[in-house]
N, C-alpha and C positions, 0 to 999 in steps of 0.2 A: 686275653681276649683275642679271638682270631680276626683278622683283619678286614674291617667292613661289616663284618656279621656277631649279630649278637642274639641272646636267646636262644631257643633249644638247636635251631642250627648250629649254631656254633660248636654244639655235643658231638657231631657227625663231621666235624674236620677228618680226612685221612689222608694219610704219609704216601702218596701214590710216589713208584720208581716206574719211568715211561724207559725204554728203552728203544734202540736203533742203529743204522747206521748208518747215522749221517756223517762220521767222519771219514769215510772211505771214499768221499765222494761232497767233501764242502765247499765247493763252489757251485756246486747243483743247488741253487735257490728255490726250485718248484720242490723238492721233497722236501727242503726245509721250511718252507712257507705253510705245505701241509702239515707236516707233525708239530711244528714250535707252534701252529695257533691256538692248542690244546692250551698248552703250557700254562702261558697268562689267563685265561679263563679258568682256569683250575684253581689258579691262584686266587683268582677275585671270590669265588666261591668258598675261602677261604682252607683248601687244600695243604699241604705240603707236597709241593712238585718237586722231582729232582728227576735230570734227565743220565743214563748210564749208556755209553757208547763202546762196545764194542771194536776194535779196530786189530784184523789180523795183519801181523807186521807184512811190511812189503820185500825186507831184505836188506834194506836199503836204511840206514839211521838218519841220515840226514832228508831223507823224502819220508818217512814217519813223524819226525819233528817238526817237520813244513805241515803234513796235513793236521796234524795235533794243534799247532800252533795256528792255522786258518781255521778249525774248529774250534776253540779258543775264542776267535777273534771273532767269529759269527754269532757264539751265545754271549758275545760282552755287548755287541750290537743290539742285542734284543733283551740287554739288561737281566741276562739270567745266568752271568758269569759266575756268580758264588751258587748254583743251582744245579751244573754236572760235573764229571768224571769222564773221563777215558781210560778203557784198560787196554794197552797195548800187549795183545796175543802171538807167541810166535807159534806160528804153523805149523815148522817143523820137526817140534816137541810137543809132546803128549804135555798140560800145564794142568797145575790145582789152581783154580780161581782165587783160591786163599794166597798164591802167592804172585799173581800176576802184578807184570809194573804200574803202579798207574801213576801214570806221569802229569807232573802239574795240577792234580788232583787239590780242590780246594779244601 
């Protein structure tokens, strides 16, 4: 049974994947105020939310780890830590998405 809803609604659940990029920029709280409000109401409607983040590397591995791991720490905040990914993109390779790293991925 999906959650909160029951009867023919409940037929009409879907797997929605929201996508963005908020981790190129997670301590910006107003872009993530607006996209993560979706999230939870999607869920109440008894959706499957999952958010997929995008992050082209900076160069830098330990400043990609920082901002992975503050994005991390932003969707645990809003209880939706077991809910996305990050695929860390390098730039300056042509990449098959099938093989991209994704790091800390739950």
């Amino acid at each position: 049974m999906t959650r909160g809803i029951s009867g023919p609604a409940a037929l009409s659940r879907l797997r929605l994947v929201l996508a963005g990029g908020l981790a190129r920029d997670p301590q910006g709280r107003g872009p993530w105020a607006c996209f993560l409000q979706h999230v939870p109401r999607l869920r109440d409607l008894g959706h499957d939310v999952f958010w997929l983040d995008a992050l082209p590397s900076t160069g830098a591995r330990t400043r990609d780890e920082r901002l992975i791991h503050v994005f991390f720490t932003g969707f645990k905040e809003c209880d939706l830590r077991d809910r996305c990914a990050v695929l860390l993109i390098d730039k300056e390779e042509e990449q098959d998405l099938r093989a991209a790293p994704v790091p800390w991925a739950v």
